[in-house]
C-alpha positions as CSV (number, residue, x, y, z in Angstrom):
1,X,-74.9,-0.5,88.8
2,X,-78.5,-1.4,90.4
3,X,-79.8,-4.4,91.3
4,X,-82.9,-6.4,90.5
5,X,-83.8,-4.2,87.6
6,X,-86.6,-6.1,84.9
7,X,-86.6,-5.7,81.3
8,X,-89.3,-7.0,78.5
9,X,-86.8,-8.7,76.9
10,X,-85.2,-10.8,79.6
11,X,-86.5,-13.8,81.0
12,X,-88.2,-13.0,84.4
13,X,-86.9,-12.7,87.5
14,X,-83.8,-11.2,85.8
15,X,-81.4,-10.0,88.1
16,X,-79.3,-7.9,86.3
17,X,-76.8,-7.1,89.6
18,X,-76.1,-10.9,89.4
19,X,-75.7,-10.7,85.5
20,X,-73.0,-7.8,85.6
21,X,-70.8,-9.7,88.3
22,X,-71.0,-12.8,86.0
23,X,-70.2,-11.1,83.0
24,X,-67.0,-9.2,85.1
25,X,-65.9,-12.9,86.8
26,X,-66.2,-14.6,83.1
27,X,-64.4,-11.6,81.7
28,X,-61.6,-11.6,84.2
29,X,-61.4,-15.5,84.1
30,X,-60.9,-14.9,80.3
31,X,-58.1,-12.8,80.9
32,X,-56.5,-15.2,83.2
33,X,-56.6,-17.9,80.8
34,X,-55.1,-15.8,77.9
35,X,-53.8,-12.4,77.4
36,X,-54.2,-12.5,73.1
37,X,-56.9,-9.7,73.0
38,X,-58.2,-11.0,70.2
39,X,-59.7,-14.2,72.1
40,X,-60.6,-12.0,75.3
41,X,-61.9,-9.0,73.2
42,X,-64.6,-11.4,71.0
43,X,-65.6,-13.2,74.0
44,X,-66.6,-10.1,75.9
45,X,-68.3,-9.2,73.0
46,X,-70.5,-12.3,73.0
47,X,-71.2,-12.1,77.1
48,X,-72.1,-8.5,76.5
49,X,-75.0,-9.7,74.4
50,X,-75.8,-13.1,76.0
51,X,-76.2,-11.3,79.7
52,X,-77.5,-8.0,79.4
53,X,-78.3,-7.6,75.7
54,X,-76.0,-5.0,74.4
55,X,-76.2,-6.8,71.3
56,X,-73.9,-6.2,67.9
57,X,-71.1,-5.3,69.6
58,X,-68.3,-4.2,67.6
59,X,-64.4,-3.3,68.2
60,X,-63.9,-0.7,65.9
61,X,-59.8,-0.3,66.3
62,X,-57.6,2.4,64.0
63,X,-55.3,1.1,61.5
64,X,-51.8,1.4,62.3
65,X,-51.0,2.3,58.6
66,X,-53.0,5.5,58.5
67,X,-51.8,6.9,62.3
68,X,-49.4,8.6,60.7
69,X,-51.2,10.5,58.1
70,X,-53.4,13.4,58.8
71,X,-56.5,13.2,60.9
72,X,-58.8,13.6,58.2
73,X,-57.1,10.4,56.7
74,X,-56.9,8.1,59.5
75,X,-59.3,5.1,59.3
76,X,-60.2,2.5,61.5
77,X,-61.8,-1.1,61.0
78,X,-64.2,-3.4,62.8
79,X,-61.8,-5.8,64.3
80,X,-63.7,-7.6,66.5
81,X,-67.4,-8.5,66.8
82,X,-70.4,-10.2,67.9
83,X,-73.6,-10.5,66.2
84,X,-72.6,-9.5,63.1
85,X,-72.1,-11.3,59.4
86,X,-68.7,-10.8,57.9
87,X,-70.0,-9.1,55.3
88,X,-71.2,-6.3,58.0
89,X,-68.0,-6.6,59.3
90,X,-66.1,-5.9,56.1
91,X,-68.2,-2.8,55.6
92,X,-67.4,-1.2,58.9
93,X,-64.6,1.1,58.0
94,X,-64.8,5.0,59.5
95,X,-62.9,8.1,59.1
96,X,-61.8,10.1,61.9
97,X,-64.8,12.7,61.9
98,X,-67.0,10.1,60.0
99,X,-70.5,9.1,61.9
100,X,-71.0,8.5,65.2
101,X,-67.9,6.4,65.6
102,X,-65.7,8.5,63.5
103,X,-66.8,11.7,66.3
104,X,-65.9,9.7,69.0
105,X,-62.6,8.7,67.2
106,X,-62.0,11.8,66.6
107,X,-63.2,13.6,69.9
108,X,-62.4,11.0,72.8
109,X,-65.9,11.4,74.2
110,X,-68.8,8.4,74.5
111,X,-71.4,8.8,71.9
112,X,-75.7,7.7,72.9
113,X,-77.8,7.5,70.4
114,X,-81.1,7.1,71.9
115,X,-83.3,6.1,68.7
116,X,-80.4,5.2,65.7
117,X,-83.6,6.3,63.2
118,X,-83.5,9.8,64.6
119,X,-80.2,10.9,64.2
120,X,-78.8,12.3,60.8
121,X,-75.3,11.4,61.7
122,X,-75.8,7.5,62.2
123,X,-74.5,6.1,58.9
124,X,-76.1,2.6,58.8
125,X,-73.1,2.0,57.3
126,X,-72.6,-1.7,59.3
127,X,-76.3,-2.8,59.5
128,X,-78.9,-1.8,57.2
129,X,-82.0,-0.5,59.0
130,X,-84.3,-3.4,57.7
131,X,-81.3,-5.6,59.3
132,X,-82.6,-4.3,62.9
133,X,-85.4,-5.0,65.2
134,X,-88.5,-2.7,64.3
135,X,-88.7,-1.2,68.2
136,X,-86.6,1.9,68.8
137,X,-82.6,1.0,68.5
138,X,-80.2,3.1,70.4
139,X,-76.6,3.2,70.0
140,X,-73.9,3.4,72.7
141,X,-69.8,4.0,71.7
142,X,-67.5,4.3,74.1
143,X,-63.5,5.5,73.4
144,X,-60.9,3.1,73.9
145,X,-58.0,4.8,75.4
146,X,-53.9,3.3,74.8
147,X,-51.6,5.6,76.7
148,X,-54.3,8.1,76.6
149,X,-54.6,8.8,73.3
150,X,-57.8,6.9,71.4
151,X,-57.4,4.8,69.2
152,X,-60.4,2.6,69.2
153,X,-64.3,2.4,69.6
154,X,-66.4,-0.4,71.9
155,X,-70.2,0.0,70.2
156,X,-73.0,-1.8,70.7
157,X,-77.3,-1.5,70.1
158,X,-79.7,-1.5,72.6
159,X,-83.1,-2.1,72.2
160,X,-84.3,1.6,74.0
161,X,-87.5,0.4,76.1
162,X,-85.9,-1.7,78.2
163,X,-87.0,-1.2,82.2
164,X,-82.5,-1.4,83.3
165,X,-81.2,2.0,83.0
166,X,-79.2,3.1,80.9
167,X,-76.5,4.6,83.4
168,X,-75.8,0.8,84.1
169,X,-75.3,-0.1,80.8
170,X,-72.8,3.0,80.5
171,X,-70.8,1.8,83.4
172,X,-70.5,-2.0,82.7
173,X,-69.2,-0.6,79.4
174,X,-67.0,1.9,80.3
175,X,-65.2,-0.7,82.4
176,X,-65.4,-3.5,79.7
177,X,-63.3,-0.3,77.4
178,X,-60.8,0.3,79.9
179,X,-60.0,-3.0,79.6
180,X,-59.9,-3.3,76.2
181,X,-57.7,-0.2,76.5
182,X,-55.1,-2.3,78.7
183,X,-55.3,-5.3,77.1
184,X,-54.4,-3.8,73.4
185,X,-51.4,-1.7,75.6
186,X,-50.2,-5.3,77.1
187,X,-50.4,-6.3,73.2
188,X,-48.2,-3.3,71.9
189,X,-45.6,-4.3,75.0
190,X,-45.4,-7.4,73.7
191,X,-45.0,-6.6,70.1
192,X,-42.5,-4.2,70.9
193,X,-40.3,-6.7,72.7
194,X,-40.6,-9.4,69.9
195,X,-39.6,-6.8,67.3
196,X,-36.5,-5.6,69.8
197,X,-35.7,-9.7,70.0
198,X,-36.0,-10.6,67.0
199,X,-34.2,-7.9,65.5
200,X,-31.3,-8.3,68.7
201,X,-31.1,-12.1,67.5
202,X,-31.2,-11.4,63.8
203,X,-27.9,-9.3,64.8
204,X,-26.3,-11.8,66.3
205,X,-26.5,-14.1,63.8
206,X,-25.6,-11.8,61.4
207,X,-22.5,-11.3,63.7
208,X,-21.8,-14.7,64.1
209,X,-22.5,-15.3,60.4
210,X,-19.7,-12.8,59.6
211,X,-17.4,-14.3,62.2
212,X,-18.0,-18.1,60.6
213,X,-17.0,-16.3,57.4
214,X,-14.0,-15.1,58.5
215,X,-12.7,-18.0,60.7
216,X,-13.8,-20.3,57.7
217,X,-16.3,-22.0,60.1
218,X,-19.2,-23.6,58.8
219,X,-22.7,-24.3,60.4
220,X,-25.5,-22.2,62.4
221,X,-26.5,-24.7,64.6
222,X,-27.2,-23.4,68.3
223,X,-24.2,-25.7,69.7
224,X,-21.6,-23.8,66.9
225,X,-23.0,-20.8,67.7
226,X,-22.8,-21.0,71.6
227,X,-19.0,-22.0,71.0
228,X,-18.4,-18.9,68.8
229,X,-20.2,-16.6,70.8
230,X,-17.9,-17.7,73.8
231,X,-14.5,-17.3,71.9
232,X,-15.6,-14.1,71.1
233,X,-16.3,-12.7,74.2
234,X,-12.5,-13.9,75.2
235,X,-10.7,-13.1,72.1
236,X,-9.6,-9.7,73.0
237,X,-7.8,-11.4,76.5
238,X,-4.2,-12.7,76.7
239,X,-5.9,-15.7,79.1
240,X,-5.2,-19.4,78.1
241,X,-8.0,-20.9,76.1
242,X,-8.4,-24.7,76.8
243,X,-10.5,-26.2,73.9
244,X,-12.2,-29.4,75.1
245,X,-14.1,-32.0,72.8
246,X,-13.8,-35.1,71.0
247,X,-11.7,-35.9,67.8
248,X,-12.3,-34.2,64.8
249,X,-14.2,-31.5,66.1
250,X,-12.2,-28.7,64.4
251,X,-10.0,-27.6,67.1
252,X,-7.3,-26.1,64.7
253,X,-9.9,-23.6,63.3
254,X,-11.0,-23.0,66.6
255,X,-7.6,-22.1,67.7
256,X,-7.0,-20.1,64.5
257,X,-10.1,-18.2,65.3
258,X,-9.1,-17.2,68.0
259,X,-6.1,-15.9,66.9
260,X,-7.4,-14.2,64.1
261,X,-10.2,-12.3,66.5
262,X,-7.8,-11.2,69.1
263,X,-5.3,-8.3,68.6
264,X,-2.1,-10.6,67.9
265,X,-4.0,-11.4,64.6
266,X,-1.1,-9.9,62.2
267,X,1.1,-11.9,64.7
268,X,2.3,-15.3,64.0
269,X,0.1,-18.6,64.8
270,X,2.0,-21.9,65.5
271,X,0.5,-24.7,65.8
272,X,2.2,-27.7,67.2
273,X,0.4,-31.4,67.3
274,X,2.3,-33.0,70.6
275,X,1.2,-36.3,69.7
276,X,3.5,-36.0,66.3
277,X,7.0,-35.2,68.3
278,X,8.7,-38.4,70.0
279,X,8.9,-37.5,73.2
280,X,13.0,-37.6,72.9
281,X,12.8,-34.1,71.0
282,X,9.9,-32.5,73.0
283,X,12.4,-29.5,74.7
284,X,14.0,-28.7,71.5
285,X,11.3,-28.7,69.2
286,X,9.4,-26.8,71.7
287,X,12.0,-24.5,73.3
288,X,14.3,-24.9,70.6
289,X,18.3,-25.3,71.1
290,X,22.0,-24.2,70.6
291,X,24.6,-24.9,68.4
292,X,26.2,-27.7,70.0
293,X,23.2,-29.1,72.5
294,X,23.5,-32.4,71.0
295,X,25.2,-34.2,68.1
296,X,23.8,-32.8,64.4
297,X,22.9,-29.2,66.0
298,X,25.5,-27.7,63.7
299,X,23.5,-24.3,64.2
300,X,21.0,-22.9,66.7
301,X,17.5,-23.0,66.0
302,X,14.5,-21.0,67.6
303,X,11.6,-23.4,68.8
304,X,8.2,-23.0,68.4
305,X,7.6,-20.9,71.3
306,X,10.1,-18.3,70.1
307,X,9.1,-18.4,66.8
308,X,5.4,-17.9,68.0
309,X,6.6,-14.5,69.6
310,X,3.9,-11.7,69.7
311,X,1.1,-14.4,68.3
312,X,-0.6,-17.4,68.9
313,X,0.7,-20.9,70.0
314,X,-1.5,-24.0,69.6
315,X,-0.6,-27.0,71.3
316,X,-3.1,-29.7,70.5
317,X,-3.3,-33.3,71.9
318,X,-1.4,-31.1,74.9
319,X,-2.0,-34.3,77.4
320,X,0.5,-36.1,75.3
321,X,3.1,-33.8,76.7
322,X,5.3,-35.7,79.1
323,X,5.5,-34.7,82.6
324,X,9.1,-33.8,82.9
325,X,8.2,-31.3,79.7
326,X,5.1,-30.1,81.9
327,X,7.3,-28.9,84.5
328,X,9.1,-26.6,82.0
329,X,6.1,-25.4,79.2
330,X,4.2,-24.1,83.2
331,X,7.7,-22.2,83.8
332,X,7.8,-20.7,80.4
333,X,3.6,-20.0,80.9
334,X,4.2,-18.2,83.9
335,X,7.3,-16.3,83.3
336,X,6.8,-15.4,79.9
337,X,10.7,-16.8,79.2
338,X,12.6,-20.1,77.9
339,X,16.0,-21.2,78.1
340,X,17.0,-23.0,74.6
341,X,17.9,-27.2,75.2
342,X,22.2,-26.6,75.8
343,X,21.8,-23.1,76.7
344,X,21.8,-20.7,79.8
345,X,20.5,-17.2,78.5
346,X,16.7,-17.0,79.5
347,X,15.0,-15.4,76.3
348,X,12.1,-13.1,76.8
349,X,8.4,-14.9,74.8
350,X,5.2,-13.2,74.6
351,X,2.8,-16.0,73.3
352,X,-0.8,-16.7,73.6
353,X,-1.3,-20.5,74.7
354,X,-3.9,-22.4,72.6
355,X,-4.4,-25.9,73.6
356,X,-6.7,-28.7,73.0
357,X,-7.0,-32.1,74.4
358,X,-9.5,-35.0,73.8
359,X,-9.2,-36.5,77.0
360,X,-10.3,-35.8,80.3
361,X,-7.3,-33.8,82.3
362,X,-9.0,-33.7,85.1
363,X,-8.5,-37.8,85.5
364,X,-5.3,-37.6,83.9
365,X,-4.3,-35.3,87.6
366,X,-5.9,-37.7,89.3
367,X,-4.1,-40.3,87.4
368,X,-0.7,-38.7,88.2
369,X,-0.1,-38.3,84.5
370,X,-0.7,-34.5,84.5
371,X,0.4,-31.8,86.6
372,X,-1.9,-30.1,88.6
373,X,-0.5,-26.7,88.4
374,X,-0.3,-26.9,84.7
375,X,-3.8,-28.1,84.8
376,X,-4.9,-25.0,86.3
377,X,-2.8,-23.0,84.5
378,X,-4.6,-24.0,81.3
379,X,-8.3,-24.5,82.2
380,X,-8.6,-20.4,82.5
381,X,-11.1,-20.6,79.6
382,X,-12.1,-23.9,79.0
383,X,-14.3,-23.8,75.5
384,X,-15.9,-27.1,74.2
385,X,-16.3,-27.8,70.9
386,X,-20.2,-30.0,70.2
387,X,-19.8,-33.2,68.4
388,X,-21.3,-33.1,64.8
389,X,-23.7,-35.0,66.9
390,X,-24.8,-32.4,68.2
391,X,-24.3,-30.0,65.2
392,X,-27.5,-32.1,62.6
393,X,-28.5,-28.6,61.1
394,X,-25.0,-28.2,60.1
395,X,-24.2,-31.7,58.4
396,X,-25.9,-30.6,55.2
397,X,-24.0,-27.2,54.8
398,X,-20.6,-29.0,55.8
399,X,-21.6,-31.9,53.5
400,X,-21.6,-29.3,50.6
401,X,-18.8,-27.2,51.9
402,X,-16.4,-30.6,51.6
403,X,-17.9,-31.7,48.5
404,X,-17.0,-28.2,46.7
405,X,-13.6,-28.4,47.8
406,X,-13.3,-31.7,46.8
407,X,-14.5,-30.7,43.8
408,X,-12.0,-28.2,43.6
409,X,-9.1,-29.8,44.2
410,X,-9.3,-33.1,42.7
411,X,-10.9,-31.5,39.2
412,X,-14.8,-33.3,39.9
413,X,-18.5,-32.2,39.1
414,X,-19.8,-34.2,41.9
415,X,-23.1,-33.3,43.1
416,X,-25.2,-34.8,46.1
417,X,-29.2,-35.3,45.8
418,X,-31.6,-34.6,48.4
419,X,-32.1,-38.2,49.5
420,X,-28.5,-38.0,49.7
421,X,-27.6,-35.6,52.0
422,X,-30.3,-36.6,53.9
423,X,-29.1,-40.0,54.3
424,X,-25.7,-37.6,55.5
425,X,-27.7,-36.2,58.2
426,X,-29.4,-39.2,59.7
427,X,-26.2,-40.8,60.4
428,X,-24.5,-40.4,64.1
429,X,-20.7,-39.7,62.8
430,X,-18.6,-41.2,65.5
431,X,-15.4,-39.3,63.9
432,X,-17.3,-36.0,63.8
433,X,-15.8,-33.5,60.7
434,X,-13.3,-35.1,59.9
435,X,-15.1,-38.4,59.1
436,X,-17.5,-36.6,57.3
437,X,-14.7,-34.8,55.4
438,X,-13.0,-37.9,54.2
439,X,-16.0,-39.4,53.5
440,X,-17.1,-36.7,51.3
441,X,-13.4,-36.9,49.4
442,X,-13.4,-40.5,49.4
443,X,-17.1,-39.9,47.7
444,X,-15.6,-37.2,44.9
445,X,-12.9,-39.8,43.9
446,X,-14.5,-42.9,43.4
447,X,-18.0,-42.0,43.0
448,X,-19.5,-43.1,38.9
449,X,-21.7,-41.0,38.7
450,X,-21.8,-36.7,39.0
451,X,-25.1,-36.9,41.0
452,X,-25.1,-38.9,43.6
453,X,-28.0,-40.3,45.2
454,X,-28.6,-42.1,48.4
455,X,-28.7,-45.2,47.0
456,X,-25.1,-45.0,45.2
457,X,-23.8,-43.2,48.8
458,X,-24.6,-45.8,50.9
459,X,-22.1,-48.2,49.8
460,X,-19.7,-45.5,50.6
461,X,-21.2,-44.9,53.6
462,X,-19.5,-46.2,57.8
463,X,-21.6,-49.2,59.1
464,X,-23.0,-48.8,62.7
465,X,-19.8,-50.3,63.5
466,X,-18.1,-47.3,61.6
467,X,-16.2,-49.4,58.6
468,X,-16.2,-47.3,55.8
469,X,-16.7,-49.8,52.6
470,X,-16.6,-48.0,49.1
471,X,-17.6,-49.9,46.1
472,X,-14.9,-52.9,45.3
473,X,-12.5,-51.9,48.3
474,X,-11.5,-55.7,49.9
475,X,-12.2,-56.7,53.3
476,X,-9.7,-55.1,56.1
477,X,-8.3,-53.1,53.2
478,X,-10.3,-49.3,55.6
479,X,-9.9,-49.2,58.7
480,X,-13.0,-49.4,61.3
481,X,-13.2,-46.2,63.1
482,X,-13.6,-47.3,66.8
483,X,-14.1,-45.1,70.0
484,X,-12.0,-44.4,72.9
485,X,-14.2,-47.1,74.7
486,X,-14.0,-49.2,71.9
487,X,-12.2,-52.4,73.9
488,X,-12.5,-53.1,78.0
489,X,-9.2,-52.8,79.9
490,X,-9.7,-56.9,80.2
491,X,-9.5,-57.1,76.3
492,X,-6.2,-55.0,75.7
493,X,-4.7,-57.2,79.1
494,X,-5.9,-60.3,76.6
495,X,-4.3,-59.3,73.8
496,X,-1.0,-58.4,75.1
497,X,-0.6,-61.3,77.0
498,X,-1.3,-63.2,73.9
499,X,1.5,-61.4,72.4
500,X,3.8,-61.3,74.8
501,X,3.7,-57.5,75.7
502,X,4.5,-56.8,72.1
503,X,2.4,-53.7,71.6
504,X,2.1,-53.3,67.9
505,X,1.0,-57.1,67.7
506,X,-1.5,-56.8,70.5
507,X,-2.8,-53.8,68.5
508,X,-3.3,-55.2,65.2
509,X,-5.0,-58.3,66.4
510,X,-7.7,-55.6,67.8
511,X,-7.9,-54.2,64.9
512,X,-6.0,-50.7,65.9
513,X,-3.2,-48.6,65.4
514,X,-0.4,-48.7,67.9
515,X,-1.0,-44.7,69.0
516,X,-5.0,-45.7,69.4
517,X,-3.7,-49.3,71.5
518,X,-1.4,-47.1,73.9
519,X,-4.3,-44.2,74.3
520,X,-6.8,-46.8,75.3
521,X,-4.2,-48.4,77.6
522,X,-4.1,-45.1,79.2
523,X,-7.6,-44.5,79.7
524,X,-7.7,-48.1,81.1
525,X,-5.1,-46.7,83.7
526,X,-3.0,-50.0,82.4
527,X,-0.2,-47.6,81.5
């Protein structure tokens, strides 16, 4: 590249040395801002013409659907250009062989046409000769290279007496092709990867898809599918699974899935809700007992743990368990044996542990309600379940889900508008799935009409508050569904001093059942 070259053309005083490093710094600059080679590509196109007057430059890049046919039948296309109408553009399609740009398809090599008018092979395909200046046109095209094969053409005129060599023109575009070259190879990279992605997450879900079907969960949201992905990948181990989360976030199916995607799936699956047994028959429903152990055990009886042997056992609400019973379900977790309530023969279990909790063990140690060891024991893989909260994209296919199987069962043609269930979604669901699943029933039951819109849901619908209120239904006569944190420890001292320590009276004068008074007494650390 020389320096302070003049042309006709240019204003005077052009120096052209100056012009080719501010063409490369704009260029470059370009690149830096963006690597879409469409925006970088046009751009050099138009500085090519604006500072050194390679004008009508053209990107003339094959298309992809003919690389695979023979050579005589692969075409290529102006993709880019400067200077040109689109009806120029939409005429520039070339043959391997065809023209000038069609030989240097074909060949590799740059093609100079010093006077367009004077060589039979220039087509004039793009721009009619009246369409270009009346002086002498040449024509430069230059191979654009991808992984050394060609598979693209940078072109441009040039008005031929101009006092700047031609060499320089040849080397600023030799290195504007090169470019090119790399830029379209950064494209294909990227391409490439999407496709692998996209096709590597459009397997997953289909996975995950699958596995909802079969464990009979509902939903694609990314928090249902983060849950899922993580039971699967510890399905196939005999470790503990811990399933953390709020109430009524599906733990049963959780724990089923699990079952049903590890090898013990042919094996039984027991599940046991703590918070049901009084804590009196704890051992023996658990471990079971002998004939004899106590009066009315006329005959012995396997627990659940026995009768879980080979499968699955699901202990949910497991912080209910008492401590004295934590001592033993550790012994029987760690051994792999039980002794029957009355009996002295150990008996030999093998039994995956399940078990969920709402609450926080790891206060409940603290607290002195829950063992440590046992603690440890079960938070091998801790998995938590999102809120329905945190599950929006799924309310409308659960919504539906219930409402079918409402359908179903109670002999209903209830159907839900689009206002409807969009009313569904917008609303935070305090109770998670299960509120929205007796909702939904509650909805089939009493609802007057088959469609329902949003305006005959909402009087079926929980208040902030969380009353549910369904059309003639007396005050008090459903329930409010309150949170864990729904009264301060100062309000439940309040009411049972009011009441004397009577717990079921304290607990109806807040409005709550006598399980959800002593479980916020707990949390309170009041109990």
């Amino acid at each position: 590249m020389q320096s302070q070259r003049t042309d006709p053309d240019a204003p005077p005083g052009t120096d052209w040395h100056a012009q080719e490093l501010l063409l490369m710094r704009e260029v470059m600059k370009l690149v830096g801002r963006s690597l879409a080679p469409a925006f970088v590509l046009r751009e050099m196109l138009h500085l090519m013409s604006e500072l050194l007057g390679l004008n009508r430059g053209r990107m003339v890049l094959a298309n992809e659907a003919s690389l695979g046919s023979k050579v005589s039948e692969r075409t290529a296309s102006i993709r880019h250009a400067y200077g040109l109408t689109a009806e120029e553009v939409q005429r520039g399609v070339f043959h391997w062989g065809e023209g000038i740009t069609g030989r240097v398809l074909a060949s590799g090599l740059p093609a100079i046409v010093q006077d367009v008018d004077a060589e039979p092979l220039f087509l004039f395909r793009t721009v009619p000769r009246d369409r270009l200046p009346p002086q002498t046109v040449a024509f430069i095209a230059l191979p654009i290279e991808v992984n050394g094969v060609t598979t693209g053409v940078l072109a441009c005129h040039r008005i031929r007496s101009r006092q700047r060599h031609l060499n320089d023109d040849l080397a600023v575009l030799r290195i504007l092709a090169t470019l090119a070259g790399q830029l379209l190879r950064l494209e294909q990279l990227v391409a490439e990867q999407t496709r692998q992605l996209v096709a590597r997450n459009a397997a997953l879900a289909r996975a995950l898809d699958s596995a909802s079907a079969r464990y009979g969960l509902i939903g694609r949201s990314p928090a249902l599918l983060q849950a899922l992905s993580e039971l699967e990948r510890v399905s196939q181990s005999q470790a503990t699974v811990l399933l953390l989360g709020e109430s009524g976030t599906g733990k049963e199916l959780f724990a089923r899935a699990v079952h049903l995607a590890s090898g013990r799936h042919d094996q039984p699956f027991i599940k046991v809700n703590c918070s049901a047994i009084p804590e009196t028959l704890f051992e023996s429903e658990l471990f079971g007992y002998e004939k004899g152990a106590f009066t009315g055990a006329n005959a012995a009886r396997a627990g659940w743990f026995e009768q879980a042997n080979g499968g699955t056992i699901f202990l949910d609400e497991i912080g209910e368990l008492p401590l004295a019973m934590q001592s033993k379900l550790l012994r029987t977790l760690q051994e792999g044996t039980l002794v029957r309530l009355g009996g002295t023969k150990e008996l030999k279990v093998n039994v995956r542990l399940v078990a969920a909790t709402n609450r926080e063990l790891a206060a409940e140690v603290q607290a002195g309600r829950f063992r440590q060891d046992l603690y440890y024991r079960l938070n091998v893989i801790p998995i938590r379940l999102p809120s329905l909260r945190e599950r929006g994209e799924d309310i409308r296919a659960l919504a539906l889900h219930f409402v079918n199987r409402a359908n179903q069962a109670h002999q209903r043609n209830v159907n839900l508008a689009p206002d409807a269930l969009a009313r569904l979604e917008a609303h935070p669901w305090p109770g998670n799935i299960r509120e929205l699943g007796n909702l939904i029933e509650r909805l089939v039951l009493l609802a007057d009409h088959t469609l329902v819109t949003a305006e005959t849901l909402e009087p079926f619908m929980p208040a902030m508050s969380g009353a549910i209120t369904p059309p003639a239904s007396k005050a008090g006569e459903v329930r409010d569904y309150q949170s864990a944190h729904s009264h301060s420890a100062q309000a439940l001292q309040g009411a049972l001093a009011q009441h004397q320590g009577n717990q079921s009276r304290a607990a109806q004068s807040l409005g709550l059942t006598l399980r959800q008074f002593s479980y916020r007494l707990r949390k309170a650390g009041l109990r």
